[in-house]
DSSP file (Angstrom, degrees, kcal/mol; ACC not computed):
  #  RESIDUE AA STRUCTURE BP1 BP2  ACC     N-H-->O    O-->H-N    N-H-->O    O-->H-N    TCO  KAPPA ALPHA  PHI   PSI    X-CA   Y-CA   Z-CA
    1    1 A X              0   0    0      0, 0.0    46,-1.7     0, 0.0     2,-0.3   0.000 360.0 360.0 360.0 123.8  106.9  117.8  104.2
    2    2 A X  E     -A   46   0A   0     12,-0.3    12,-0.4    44,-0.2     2,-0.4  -0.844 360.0-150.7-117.3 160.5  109.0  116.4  101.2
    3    3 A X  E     -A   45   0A   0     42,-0.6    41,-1.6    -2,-0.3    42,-0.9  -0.999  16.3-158.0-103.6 115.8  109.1  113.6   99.0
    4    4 A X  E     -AB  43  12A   0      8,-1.2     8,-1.9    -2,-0.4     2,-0.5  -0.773  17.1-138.6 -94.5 152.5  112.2  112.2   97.5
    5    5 A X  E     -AB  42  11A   0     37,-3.2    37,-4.2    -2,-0.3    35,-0.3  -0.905  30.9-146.2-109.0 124.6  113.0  110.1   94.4
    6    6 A X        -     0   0    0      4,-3.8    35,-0.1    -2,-0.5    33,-0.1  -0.401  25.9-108.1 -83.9 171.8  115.7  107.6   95.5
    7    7 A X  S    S+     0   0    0     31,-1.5    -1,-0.1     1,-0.2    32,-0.1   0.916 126.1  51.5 -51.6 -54.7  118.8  106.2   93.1
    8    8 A X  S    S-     0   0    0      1,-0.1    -1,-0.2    30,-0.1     3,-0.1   0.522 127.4-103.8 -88.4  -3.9  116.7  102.7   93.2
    9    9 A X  S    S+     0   0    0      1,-0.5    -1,-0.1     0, 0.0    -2,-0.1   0.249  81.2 126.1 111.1 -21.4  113.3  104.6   92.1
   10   10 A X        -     0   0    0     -5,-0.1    -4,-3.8     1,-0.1    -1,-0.5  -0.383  54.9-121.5 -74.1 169.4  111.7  104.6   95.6
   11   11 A X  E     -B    5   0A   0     -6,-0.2     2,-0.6    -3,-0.1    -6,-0.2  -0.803  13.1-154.5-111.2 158.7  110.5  107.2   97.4
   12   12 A X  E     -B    4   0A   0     -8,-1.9    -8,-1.2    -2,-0.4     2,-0.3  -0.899   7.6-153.2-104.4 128.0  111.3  108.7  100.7
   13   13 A X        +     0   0    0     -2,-0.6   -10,-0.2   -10,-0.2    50,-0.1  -0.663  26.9 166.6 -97.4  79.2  108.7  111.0  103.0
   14   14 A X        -     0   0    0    -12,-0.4   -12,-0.3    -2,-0.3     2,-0.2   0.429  29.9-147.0  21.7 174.2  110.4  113.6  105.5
   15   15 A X        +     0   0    0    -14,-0.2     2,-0.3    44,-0.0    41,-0.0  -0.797  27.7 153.9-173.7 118.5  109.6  116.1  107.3
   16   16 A X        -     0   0    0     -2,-0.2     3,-0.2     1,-0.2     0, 0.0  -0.924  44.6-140.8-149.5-175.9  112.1  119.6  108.1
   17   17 A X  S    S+     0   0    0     -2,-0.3     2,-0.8     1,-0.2    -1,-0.2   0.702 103.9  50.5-105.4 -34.8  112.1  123.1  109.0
   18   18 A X    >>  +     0   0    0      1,-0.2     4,-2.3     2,-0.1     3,-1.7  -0.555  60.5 178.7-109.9  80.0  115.1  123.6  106.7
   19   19 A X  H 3> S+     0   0    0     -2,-0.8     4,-2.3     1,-0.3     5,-0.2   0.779  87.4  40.5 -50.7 -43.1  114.5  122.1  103.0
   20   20 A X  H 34 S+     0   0    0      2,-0.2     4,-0.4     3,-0.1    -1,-0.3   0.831 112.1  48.1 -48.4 -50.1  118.0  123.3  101.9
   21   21 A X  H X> S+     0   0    0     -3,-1.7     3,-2.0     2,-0.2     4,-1.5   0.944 117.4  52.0-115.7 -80.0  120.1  122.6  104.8
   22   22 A X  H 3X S+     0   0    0     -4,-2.3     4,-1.2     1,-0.3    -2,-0.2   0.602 109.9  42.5 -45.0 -34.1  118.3  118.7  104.7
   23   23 A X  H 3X S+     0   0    0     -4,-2.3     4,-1.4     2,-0.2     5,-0.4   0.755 100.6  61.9 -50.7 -41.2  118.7  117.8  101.5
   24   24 A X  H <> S+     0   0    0     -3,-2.0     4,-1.7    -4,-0.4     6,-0.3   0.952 114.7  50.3 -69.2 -31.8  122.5  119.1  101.2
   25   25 A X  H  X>S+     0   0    0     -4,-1.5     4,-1.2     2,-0.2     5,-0.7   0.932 106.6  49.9 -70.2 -43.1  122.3  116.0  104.3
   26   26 A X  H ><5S+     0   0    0     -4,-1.2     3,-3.5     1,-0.2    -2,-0.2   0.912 110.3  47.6 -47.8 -74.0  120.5  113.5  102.3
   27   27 A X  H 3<5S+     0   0    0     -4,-1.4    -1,-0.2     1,-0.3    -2,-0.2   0.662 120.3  47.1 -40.3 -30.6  123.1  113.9   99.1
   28   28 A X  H 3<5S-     0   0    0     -4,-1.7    -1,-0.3    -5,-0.4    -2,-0.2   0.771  99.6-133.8-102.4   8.9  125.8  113.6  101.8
   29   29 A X  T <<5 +     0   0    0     -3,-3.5    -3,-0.2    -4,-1.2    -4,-0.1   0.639  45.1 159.3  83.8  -1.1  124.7  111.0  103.5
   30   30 A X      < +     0   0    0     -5,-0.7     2,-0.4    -6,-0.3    -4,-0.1   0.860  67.3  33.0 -52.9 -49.9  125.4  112.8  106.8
   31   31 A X  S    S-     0   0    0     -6,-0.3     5,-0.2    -5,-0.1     2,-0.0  -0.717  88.9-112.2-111.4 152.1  123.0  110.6  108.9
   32   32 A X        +     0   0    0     -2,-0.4     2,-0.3     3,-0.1     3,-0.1  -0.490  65.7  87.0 -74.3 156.9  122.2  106.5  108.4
   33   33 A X  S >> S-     0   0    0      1,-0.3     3,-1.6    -2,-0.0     4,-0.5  -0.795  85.3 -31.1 148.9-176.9  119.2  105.6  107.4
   34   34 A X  G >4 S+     0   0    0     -2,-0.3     3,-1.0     1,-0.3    -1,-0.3   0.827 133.5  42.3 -30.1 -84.4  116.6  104.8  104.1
   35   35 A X  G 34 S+     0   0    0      1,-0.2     3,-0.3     2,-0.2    -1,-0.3   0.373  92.9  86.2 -75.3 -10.3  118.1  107.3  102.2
   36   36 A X  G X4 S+     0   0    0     -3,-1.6     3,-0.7     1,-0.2    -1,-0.2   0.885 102.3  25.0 -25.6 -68.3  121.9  106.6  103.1
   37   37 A X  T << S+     0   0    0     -3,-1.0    -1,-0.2    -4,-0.5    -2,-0.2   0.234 110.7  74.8-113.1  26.3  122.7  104.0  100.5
   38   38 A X  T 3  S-     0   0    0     -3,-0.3   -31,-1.5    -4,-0.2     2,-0.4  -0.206  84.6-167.4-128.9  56.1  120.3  104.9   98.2
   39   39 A X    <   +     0   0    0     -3,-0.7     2,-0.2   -33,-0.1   -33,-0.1  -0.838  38.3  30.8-116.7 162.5  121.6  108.0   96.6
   40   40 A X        -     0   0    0     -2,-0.4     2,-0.5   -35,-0.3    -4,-0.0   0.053  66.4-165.7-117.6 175.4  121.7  110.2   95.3
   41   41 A X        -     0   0    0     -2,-0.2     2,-0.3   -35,-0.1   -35,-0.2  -0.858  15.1-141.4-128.7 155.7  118.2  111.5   95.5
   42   42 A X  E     -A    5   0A   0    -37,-4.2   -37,-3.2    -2,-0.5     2,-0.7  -0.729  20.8-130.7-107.0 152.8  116.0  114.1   93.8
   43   43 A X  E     +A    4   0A   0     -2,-0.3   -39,-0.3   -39,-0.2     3,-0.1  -0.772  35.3 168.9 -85.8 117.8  113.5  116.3   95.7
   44   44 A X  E     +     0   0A   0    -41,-1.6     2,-0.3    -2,-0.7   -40,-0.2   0.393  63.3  13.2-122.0   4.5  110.3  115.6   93.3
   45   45 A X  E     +A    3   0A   0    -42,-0.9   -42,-0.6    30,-0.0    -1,-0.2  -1.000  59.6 156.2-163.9 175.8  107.3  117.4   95.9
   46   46 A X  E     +A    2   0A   0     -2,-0.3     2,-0.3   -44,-0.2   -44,-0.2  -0.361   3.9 159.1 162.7 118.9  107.3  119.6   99.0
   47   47 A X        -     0   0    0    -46,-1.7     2,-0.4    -2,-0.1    -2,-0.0  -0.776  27.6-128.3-122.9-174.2  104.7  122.0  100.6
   48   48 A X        -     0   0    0     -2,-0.3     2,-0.1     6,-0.0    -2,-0.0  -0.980   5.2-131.3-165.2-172.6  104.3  123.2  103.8
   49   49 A X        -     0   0    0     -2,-0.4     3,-0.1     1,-0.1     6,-0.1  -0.319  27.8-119.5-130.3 168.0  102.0  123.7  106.8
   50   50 A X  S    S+     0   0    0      1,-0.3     2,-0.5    -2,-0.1    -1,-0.1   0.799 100.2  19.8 -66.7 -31.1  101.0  126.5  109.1
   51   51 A X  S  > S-     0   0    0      1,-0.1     4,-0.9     2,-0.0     3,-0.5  -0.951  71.8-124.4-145.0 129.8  102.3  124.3  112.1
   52   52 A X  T  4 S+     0   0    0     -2,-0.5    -1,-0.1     1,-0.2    -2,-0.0   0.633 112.7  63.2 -55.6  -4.2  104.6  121.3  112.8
   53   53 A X  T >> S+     0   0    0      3,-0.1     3,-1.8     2,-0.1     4,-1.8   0.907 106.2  48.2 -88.4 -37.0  102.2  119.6  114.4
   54   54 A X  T 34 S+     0   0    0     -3,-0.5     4,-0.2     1,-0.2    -2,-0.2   0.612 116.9  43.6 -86.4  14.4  100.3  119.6  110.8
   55   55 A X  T 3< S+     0   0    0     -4,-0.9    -1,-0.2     2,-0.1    -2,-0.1   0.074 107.4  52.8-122.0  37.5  103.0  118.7  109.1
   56   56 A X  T <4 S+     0   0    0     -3,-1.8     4,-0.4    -5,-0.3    -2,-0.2   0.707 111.2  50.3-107.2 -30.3  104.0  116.3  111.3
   57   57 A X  S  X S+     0   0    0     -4,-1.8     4,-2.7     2,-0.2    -2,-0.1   0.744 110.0  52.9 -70.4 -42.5  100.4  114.6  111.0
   58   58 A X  H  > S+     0   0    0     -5,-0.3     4,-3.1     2,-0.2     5,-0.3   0.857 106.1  48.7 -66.2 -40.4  100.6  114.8  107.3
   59   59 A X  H  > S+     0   0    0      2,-0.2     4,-0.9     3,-0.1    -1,-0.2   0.840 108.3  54.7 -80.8 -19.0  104.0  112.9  106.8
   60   60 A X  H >4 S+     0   0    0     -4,-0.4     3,-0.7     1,-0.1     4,-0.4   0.949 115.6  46.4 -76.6 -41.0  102.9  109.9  109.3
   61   61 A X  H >< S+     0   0    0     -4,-2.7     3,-0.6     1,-0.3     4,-0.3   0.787 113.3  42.9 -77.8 -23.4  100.0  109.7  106.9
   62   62 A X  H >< S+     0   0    0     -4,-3.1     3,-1.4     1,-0.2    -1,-0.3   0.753 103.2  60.8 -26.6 -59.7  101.5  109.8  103.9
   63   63 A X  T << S+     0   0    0     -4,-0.9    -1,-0.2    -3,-0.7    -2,-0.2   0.426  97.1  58.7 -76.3  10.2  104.3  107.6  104.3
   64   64 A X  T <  S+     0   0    0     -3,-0.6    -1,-0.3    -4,-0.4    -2,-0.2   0.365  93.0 118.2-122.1 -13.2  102.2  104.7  105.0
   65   65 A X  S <  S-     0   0    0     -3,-1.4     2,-0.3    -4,-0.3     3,-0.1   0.137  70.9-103.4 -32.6 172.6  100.5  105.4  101.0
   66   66 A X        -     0   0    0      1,-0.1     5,-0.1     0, 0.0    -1,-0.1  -0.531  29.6-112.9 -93.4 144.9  100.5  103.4   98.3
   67   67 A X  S >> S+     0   0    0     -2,-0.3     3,-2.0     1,-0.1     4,-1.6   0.995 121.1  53.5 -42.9 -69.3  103.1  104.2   95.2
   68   68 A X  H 3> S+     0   0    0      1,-0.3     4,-1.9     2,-0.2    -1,-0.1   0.814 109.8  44.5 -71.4 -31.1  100.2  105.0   93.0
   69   69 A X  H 34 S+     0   0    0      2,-0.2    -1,-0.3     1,-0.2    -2,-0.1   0.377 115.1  49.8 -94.1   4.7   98.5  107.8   95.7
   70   70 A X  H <> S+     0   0    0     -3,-2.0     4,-3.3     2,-0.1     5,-0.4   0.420 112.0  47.1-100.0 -30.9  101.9  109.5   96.4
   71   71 A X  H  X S+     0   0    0     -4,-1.6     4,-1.4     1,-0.2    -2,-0.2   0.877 110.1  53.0 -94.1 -18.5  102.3  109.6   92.7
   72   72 A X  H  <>S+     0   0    0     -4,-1.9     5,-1.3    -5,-0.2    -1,-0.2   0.469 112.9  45.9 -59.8 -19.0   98.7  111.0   92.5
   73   73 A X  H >45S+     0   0    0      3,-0.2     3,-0.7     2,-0.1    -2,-0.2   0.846 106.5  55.0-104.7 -16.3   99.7  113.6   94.9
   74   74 A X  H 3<5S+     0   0    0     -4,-3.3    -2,-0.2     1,-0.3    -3,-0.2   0.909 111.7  45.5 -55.8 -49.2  102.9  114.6   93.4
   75   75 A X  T 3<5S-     0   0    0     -4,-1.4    -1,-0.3    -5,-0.4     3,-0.2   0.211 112.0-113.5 -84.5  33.5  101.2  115.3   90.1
   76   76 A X  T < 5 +     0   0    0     -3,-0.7     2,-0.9     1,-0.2    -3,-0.2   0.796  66.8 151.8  48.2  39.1   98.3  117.2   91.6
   77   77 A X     >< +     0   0    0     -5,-1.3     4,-2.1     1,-0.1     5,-0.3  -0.627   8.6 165.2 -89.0  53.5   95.9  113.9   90.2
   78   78 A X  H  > S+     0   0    0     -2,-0.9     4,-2.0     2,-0.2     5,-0.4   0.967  73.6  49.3 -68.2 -29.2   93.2  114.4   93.1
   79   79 A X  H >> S+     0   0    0      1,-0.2     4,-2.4     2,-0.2     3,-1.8   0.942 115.9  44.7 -48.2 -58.5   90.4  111.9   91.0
   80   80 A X  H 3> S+     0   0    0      1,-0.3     4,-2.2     2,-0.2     5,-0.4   0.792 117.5  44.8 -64.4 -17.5   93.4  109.3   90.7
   81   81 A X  H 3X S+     0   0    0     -4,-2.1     4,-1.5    -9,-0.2    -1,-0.3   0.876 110.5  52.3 -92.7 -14.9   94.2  109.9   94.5
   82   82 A X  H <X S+     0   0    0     -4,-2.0     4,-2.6    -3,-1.8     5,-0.3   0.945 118.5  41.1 -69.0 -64.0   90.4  109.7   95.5
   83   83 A X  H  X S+     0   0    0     -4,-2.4     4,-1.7    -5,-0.4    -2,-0.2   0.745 104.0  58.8 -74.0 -17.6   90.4  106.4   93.7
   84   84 A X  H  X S+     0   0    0     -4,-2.2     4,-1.1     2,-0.2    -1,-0.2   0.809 111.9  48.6 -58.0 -51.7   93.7  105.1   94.8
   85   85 A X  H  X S+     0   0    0     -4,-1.5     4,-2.0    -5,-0.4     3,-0.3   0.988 110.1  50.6 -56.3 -47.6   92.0  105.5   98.5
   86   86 A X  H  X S+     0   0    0     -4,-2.6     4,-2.4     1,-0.2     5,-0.3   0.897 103.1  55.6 -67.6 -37.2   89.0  103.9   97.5
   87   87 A X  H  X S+     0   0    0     -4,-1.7     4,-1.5    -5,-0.3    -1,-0.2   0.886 110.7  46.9 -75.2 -14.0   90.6  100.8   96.1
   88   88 A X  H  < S+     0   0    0     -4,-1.1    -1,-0.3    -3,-0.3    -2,-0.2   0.977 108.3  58.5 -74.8 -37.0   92.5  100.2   99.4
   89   89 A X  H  < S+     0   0    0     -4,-2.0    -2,-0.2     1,-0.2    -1,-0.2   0.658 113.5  36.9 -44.1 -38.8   89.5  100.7  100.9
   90   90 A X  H  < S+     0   0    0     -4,-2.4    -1,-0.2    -5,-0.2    -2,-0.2   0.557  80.1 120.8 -47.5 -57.9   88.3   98.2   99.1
   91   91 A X     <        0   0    0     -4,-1.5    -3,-0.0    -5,-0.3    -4,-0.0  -0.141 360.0 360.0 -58.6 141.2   90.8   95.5   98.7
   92   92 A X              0   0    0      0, 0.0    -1,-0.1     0, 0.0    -4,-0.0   0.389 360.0 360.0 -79.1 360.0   89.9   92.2  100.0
């Protein structure tokens, strides 16, 4: 599971067997999609899972975050990402 930083400052969430190989297709554009006209884009996180199904589970949840709780998990910020849940949780 990766994260990208687009040209326009969003981010993208992904999910591949081959980090290398998938990027050098983001940068080229190879396939349409989010990250197509907004490059070029920087890889700014990535870990990865025992099994594709738990990192297949991780990127639908992820990609539906907030800015501020992606940016809490990029910097390894687990209070700010604890409270970034809560306030959604929250929210009227």
């Amino acid at each position: 599971v990766y994260i990208l930083r687009c040209a326009d400052g969003s981010y993208y969430t992904g999910l591949t067997d081959n980090l290398e190989q998938r990027m050098g297709q983001h940068q080229a554009g190879t396939f349409p999609g989010y990250t197509h006209t907004r490059r070029p884009v920087s890889l700014i996180w990535n870990t990865a899972f025992p099994s594709r199904t738990q990192a297949y589970e991780f990127e639908r949840r992820i990609k539906n975050w907030s800015r501020a709780k992606k940016e809490a998990l990029m910097a390894g910020d687990w209070e700010s990402l604890r409270a970034a849940a809560r306030s959604r949780t929250t929210a009227p």
